[in-house]
C-alpha positions as CSV (number, residue, x, y, z in Angstrom):
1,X,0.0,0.0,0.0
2,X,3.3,2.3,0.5
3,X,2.7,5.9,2.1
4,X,-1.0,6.6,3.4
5,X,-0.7,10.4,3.2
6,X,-3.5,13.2,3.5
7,X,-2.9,16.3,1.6
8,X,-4.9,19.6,3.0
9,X,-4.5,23.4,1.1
10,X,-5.7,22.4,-2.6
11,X,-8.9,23.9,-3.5
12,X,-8.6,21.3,-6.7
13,X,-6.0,19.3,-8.4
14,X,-7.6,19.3,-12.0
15,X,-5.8,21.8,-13.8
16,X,-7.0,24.4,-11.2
17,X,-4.9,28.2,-10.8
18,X,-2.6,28.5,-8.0
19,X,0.3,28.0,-6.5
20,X,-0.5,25.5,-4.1
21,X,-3.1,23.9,-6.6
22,X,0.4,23.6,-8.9
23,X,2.1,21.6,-6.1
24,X,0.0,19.1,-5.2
25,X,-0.7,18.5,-8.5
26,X,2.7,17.7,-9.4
27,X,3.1,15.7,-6.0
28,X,0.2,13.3,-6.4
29,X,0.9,13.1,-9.9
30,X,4.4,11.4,-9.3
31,X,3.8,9.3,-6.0
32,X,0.0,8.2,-6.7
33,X,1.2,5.5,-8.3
34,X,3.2,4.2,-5.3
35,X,1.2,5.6,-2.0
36,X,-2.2,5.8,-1.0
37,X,-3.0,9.4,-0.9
38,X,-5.9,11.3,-0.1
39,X,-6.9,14.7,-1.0
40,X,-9.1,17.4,0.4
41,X,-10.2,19.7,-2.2
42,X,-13.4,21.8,-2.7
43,X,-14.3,20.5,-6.3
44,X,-14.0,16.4,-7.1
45,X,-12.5,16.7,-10.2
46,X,-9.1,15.0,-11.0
47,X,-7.2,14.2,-14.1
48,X,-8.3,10.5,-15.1
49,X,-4.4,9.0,-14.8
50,X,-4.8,9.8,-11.2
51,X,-4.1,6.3,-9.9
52,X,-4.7,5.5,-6.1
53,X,-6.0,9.3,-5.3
54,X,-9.0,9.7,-3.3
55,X,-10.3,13.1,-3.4
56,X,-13.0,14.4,-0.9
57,X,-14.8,17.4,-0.9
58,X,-15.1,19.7,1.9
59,X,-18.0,22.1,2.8
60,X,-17.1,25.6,1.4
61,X,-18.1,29.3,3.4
62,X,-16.7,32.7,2.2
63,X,-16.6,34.3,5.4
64,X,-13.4,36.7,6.1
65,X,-12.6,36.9,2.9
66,X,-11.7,33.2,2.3
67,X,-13.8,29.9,1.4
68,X,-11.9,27.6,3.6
69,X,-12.8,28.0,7.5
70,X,-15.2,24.5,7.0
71,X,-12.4,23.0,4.8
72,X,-9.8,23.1,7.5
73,X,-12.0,22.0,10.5
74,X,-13.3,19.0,7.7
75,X,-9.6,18.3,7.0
76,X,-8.6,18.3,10.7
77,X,-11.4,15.9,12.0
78,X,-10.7,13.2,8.5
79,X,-7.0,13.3,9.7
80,X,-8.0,12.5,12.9
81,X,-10.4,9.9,12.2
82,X,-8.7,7.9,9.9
83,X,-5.4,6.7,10.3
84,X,-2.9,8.4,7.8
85,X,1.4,8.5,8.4
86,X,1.9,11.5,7.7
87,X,-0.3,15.1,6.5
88,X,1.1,17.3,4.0
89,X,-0.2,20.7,4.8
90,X,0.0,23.5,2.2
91,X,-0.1,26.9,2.9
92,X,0.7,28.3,6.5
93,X,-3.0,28.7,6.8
94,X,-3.3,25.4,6.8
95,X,-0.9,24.6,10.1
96,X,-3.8,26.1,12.1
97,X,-4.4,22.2,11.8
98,X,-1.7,21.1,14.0
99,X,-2.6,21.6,17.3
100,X,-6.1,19.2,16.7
101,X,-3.6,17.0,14.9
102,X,-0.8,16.6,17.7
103,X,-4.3,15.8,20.0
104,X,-3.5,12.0,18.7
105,X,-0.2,12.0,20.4
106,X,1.6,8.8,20.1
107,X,-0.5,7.6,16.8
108,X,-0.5,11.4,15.2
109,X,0.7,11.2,11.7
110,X,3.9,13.4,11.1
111,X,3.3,16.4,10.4
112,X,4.7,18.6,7.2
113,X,3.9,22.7,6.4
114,X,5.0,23.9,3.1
115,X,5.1,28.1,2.9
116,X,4.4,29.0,-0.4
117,X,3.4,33.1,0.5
118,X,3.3,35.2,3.6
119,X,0.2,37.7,2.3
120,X,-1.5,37.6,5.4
121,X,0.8,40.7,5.9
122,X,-0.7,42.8,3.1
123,X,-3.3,45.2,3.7
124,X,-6.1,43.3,1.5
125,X,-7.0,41.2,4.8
126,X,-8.9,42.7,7.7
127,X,-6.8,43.0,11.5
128,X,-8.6,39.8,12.7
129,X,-7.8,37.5,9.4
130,X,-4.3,38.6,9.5
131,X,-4.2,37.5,13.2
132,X,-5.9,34.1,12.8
133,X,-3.4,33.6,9.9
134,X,-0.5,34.8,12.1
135,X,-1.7,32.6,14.5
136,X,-1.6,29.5,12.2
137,X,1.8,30.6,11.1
138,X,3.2,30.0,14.1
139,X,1.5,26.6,15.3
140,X,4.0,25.2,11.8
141,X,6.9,25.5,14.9
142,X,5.8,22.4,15.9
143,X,5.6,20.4,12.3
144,X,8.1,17.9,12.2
145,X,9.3,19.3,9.3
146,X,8.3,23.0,7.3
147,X,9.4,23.6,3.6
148,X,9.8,27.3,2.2
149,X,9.7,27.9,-1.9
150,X,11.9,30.6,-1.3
151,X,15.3,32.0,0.8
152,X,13.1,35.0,1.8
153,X,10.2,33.1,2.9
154,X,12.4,31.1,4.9
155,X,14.0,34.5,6.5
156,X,10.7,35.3,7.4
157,X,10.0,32.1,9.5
158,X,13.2,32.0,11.1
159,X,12.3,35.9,12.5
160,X,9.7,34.0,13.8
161,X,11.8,30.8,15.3
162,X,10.2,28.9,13.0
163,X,13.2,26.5,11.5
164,X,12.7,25.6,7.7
165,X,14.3,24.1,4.7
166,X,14.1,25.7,0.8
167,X,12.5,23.6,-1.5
168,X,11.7,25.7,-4.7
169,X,9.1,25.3,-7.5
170,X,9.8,23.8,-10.6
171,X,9.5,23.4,-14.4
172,X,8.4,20.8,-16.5
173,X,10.1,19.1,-19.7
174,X,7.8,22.4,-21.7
175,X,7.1,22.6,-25.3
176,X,8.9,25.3,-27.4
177,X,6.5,28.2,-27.9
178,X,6.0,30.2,-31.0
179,X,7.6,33.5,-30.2
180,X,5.6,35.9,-31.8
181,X,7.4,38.4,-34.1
182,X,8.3,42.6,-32.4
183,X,6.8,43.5,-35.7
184,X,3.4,41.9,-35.2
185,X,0.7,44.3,-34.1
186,X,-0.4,44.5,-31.6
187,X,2.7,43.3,-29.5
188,X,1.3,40.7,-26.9
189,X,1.9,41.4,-23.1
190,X,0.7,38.6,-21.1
191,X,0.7,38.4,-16.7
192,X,-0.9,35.7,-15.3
193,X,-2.4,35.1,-11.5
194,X,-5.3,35.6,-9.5
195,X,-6.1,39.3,-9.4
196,X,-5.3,39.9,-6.0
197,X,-3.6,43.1,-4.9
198,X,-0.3,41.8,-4.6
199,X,0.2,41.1,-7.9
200,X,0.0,44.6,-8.8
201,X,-1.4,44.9,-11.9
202,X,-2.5,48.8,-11.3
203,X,1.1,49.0,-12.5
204,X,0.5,47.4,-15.2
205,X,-2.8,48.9,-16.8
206,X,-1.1,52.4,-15.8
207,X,1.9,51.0,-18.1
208,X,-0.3,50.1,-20.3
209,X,-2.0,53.5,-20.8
210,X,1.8,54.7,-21.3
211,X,2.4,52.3,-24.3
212,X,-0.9,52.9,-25.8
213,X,-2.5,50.5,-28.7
214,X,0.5,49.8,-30.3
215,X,0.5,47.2,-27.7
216,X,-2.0,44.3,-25.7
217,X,-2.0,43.3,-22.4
218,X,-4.0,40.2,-21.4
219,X,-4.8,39.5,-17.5
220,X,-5.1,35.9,-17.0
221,X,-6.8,34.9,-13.5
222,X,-9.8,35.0,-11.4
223,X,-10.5,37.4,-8.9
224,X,-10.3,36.9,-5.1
225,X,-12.8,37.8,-2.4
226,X,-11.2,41.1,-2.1
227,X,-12.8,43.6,-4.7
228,X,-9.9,43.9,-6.7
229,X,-10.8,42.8,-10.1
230,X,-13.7,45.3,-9.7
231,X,-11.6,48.2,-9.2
232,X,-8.8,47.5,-11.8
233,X,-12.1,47.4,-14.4
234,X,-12.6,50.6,-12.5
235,X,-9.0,51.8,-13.6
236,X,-9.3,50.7,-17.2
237,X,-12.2,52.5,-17.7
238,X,-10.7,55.9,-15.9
239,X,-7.6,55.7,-18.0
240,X,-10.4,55.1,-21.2
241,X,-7.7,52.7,-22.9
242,X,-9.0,49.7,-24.8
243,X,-5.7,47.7,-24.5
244,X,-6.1,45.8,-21.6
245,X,-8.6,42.4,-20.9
246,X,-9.4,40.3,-18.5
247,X,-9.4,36.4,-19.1
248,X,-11.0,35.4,-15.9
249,X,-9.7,32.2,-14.5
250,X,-8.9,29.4,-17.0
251,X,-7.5,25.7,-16.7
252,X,-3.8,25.5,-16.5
253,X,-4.2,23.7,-20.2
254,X,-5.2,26.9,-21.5
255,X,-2.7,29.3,-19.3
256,X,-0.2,27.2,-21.4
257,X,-2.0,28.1,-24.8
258,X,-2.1,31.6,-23.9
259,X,1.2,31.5,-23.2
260,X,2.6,30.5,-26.6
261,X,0.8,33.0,-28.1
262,X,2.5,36.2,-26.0
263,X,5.3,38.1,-26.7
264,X,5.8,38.9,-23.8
265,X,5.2,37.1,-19.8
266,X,5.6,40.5,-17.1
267,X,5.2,39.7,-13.5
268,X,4.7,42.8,-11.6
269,X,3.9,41.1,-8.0
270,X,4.8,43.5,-4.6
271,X,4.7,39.9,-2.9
272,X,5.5,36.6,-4.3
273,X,6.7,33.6,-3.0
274,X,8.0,31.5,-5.6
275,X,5.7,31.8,-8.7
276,X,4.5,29.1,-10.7
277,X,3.7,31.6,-13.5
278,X,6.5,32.9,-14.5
279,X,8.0,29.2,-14.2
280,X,5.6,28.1,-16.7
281,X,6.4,31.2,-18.5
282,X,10.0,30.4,-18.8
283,X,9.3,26.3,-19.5
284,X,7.5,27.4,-22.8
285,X,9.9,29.5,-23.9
286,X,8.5,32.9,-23.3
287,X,10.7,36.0,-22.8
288,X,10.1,37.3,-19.1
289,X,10.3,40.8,-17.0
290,X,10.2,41.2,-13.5
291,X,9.1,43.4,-10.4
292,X,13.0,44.3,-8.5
293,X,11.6,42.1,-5.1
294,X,13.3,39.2,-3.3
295,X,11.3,36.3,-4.1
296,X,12.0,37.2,-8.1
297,X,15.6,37.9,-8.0
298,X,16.6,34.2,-6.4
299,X,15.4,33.3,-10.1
300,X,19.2,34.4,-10.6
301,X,18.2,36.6,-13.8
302,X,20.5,39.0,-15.2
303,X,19.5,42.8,-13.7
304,X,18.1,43.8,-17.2
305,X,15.0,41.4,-16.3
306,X,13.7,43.5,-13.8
307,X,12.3,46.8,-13.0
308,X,10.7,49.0,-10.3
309,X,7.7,47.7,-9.3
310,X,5.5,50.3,-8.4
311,X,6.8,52.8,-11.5
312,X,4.3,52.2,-14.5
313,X,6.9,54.6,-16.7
314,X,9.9,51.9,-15.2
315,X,7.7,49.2,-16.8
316,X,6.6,50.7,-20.2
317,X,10.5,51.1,-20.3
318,X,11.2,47.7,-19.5
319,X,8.5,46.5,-22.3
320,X,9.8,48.6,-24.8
321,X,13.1,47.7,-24.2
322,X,11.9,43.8,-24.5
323,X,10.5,44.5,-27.1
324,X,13.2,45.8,-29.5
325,X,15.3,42.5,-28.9
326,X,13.4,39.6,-27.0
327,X,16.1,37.1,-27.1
328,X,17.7,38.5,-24.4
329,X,14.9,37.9,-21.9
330,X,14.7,34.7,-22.8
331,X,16.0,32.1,-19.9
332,X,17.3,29.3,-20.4
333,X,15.4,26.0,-18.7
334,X,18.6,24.3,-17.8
335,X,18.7,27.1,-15.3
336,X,15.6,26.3,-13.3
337,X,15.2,22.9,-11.1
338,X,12.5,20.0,-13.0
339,X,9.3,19.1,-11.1
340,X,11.1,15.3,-11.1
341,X,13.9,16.9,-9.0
342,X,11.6,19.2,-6.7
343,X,9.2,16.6,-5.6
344,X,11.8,14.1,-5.2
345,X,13.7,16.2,-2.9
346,X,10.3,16.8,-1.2
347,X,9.5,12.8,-0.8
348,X,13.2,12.3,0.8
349,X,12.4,14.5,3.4
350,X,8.8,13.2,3.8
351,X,10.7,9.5,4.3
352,X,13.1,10.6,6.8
353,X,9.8,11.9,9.1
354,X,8.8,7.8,8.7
């Protein structure tokens, strides 16, 4: 039967957006086939090659600007009723399981927290979420074992005495994409996440009001619970440019299409931890600029891949300059880790816990 594991923090592993989403994905994907794993998710779809995955749905509420207080008390009270060696919980917000789990004492499972984003600390969340969050932050101190995406994520949890180990996203084998020609009109800008407000992308549609229609800008996510999409439709419209659309989310299949077709990936995030986007960005082959913050510049790109983040004008710049000669911001895959390699390094430390 090999590893009975119970994964908590996936809203859906069937092509769904996210980073967290992305993960587990990749991770049930390559042990499935070996381990009994079991998934809690708030939709029941799963690819069909998902061998030995069970998938349960939890109760959804939007309350507090999230749709996962049910999930996490359903989570906690399935990995406490069944018997499971060891819980993979994703997202910090998901280690305010931990203290019902170590409730089992001798028979618990071991416990593992991987920190994919510390946004709790932005302004979009009220005083009480970012307390409760906080809160659940710091119960991962007494995981047996807590993975950061990132060297600055990890900084953060060691302020916090909270010991971790970097584990970063990855890429896949990827497909060569069709780089569109500079001459084509109009030149294709492409950013892709949940519209959220620490992606930022008021810099972008005020960048994009700088460039005018010589070039188009496409917004690939959905929106989250906290108004943002609305007021960025708001900002289009005051700016009265005609450039700049909104995909809503889409599967991860047709993130990938989209992406071929650009000429351009931008990631303008104020917070990231290690993002999936621009990793997929850079597996099919699409030329890449990023906002100047940490989580960004462990990618290890040159210095002309990045720009202010909160300067629209630094941006336009940074566009224009892309694209007169796109081969430049072009990086390499050899450069970036596989999923193979990340999830294998992931299982090694999930064994030692056994």
């Amino acid at each position: 039967m090999g590893t009975r594991i119970l994964v908590v923090g996936a809203r859906g592993v069937d092509g769904h957006e996210g980073g967290v989403e992305k993960f587990a994905e990749q991770l049930v994907r390559r042990r499935s086939p070996d381990d009994a794993i079991t998934l809690v998710c708030l939709s029941g779809k799963k690819p069909r090659d998902f061998d030995n995955v069970e998938v349960v749905v939890a109760p959804a509420l939007r309350a507090l600007k999230t749709d996962k207080l049910f999930y996490y008390l359903y989570a906690a009270w399935l990995a406490i009723s069944r018997k499971f060696d060891c819980v993979v919980l994703l997202g910090i917000n998901s280690a305010a399981m931990i203290p019902l789990l170590l409730m089992k004492a001798r028979t618990r499972p071991r416990i593992m927290v991987r920190s994919g984003s510390v946004d709790y600390t932005l302004k979009k969340w009220g005083w009480f979420a970012r307390f409760i969050f906080r809160q659940a932050e710091g119960f991962s101190r007494y995981a047996d074992k807590v993975i950061a995406v990132s060297e600055d994520i990890q900084r953060h949890l060691s302020r916090r005495g909270i010991k971790s180990i970097v584990i970063r996203n990855g890429i896949g084998t990827g497909s060569s994409a069709r780089i569109r020609n500079p001459s084509e009109h109009p030149f294709n800008v492409i950013a892709v996440g949940r519209v959220t407000p620490d992606k930022n992308y008021v810099t972008l549609i005020k960048a994009a009001a700088i460039l005018g229609p010589d070039y188009a800008f496409t917004i690939v996510g959905g929106g989250d619970l906290s108004g943002e999409k609305a007021r960025l439709e708001d900002l289009v419209k005051a700016c009265g440019i005609t450039n700049v659309r909104f995909t809503g989310p889409v599967s991860r299949q047709r993130v990938e299409q989209l992406l071929q077709g650009a000429s351009l990936f931008v990631n303008c995030s104020i917070q990231e931890g290690m993002s999936n986007a621009t990793l997929e960005a850079i597996e099919v082959g699409v030329p890449v600029i990023l906002s100047d913050i940490k989580a960004n510049r462990e990618l290890g790109l040159s210095n002309e891949s990045f720009f202010e983040s909160t300067s629209p004008e630094a941006l336009a710049d940074k566009i224009r300059s892309a694209r007169a000669g796109l081969d430049r911001f072009i990086v390499p895959r050899r450069k970036i880790a596989q999923w193979d390699d990340v999830i294998k390094r992931f299982y090694d430390e999930l064994r030692q816990l056994q």
